[in-house]
C-alpha positions in Angstrom: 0.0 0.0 0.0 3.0 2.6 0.6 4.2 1.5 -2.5 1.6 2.2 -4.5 1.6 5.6 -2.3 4.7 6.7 -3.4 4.2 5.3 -7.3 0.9 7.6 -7.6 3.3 10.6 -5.9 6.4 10.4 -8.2 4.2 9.7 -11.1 2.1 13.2 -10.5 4.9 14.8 -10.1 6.6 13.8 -13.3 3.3 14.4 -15.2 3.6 18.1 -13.7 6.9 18.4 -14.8 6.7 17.6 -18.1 3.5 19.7 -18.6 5.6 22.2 -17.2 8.7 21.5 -20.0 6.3 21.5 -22.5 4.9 24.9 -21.7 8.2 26.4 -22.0 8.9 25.5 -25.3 6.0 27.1 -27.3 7.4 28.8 -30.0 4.6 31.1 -30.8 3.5 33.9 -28.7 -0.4 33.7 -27.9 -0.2 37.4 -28.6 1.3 37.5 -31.5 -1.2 35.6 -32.6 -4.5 37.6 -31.9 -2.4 41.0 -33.8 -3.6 41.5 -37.6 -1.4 43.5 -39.1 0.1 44.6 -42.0 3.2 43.8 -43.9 5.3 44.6 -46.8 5.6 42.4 -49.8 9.6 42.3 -50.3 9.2 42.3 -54.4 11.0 39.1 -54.6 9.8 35.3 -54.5 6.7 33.7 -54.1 3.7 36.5 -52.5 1.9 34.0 -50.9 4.7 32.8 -48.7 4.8 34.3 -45.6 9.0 34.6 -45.5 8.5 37.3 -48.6 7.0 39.8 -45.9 8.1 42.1 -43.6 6.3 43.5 -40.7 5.0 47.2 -41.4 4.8 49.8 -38.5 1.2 51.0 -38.6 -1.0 51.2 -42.1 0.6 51.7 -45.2 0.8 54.3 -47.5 -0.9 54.6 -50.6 1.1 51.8 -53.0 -0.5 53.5 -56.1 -0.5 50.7 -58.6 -2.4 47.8 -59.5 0.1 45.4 -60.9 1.7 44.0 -57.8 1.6 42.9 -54.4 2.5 46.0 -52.4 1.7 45.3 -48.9 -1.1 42.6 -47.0 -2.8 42.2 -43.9 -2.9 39.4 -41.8 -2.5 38.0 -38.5 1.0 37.8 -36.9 2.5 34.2 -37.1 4.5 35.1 -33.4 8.0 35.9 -36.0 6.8 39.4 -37.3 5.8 37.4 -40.8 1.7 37.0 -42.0 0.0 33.8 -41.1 -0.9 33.7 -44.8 -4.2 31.0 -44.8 -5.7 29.7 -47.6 -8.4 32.5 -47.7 -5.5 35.3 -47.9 -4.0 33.5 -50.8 -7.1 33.6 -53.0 -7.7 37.2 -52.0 -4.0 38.1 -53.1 -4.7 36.7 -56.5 -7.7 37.7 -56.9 -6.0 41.2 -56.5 -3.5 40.3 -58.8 -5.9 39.0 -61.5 -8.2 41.7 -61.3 -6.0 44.4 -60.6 -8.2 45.7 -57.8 -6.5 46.2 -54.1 -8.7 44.5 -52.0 -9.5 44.7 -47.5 -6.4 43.1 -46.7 -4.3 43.7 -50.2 -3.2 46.3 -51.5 -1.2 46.9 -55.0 1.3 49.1 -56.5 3.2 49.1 -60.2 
């Protein structure tokens, strides 16, 4: 019966341990998440990737075109880059194919 006593003990307290380990080593923010905000296509590479963008302080300017990718707006993937979901990627070329800016896309030449 003390066995099983001190079985049940060290057992909870490796199960709190390693819930506490595994805590530590999120690698995205919950913040970061919850933040939509815009960022600046780099002109290079593939504009639906979210490595192509760069974080943007506050709204952008007017891009003035309608040719290309200027600057987007999504959530924050917890490394200053877009989460760019499957819903952002048909708006971007939508924008592209139409040559319209869109809510959360905007163009330039």
């Amino acid at each position: 019966m003390k066995r099983n006593f001190i079985l049940t003990a060290i057992a909870t307290v490796a199960v709190v341990v390693a819930a506490g380990i595994c805590s530590a080593f999120t690698s995205v923010p919950q913040k970061a998440q919850l933040q939509e905000q815009w960022f600046e296509y780099n002109g290079s590479g593939d504009r639906t990737q979210s490595e192509n963008y760069s974080l943007l302080e506050g709204t952008p300017s007017s891009c003035g075109g309608e040719d290309e990718v200027c600057a987007i707006r999504a959530m924050d993937n917890g490394f200053e880059q877009p989460d760019i979901n499957s819903a952002l990627v048909v708006e971007i070329n939508a924008a592209i194919g139409n040559k319209t800016e869109s809510q959360n896309v905007h163009l330039q030449d």
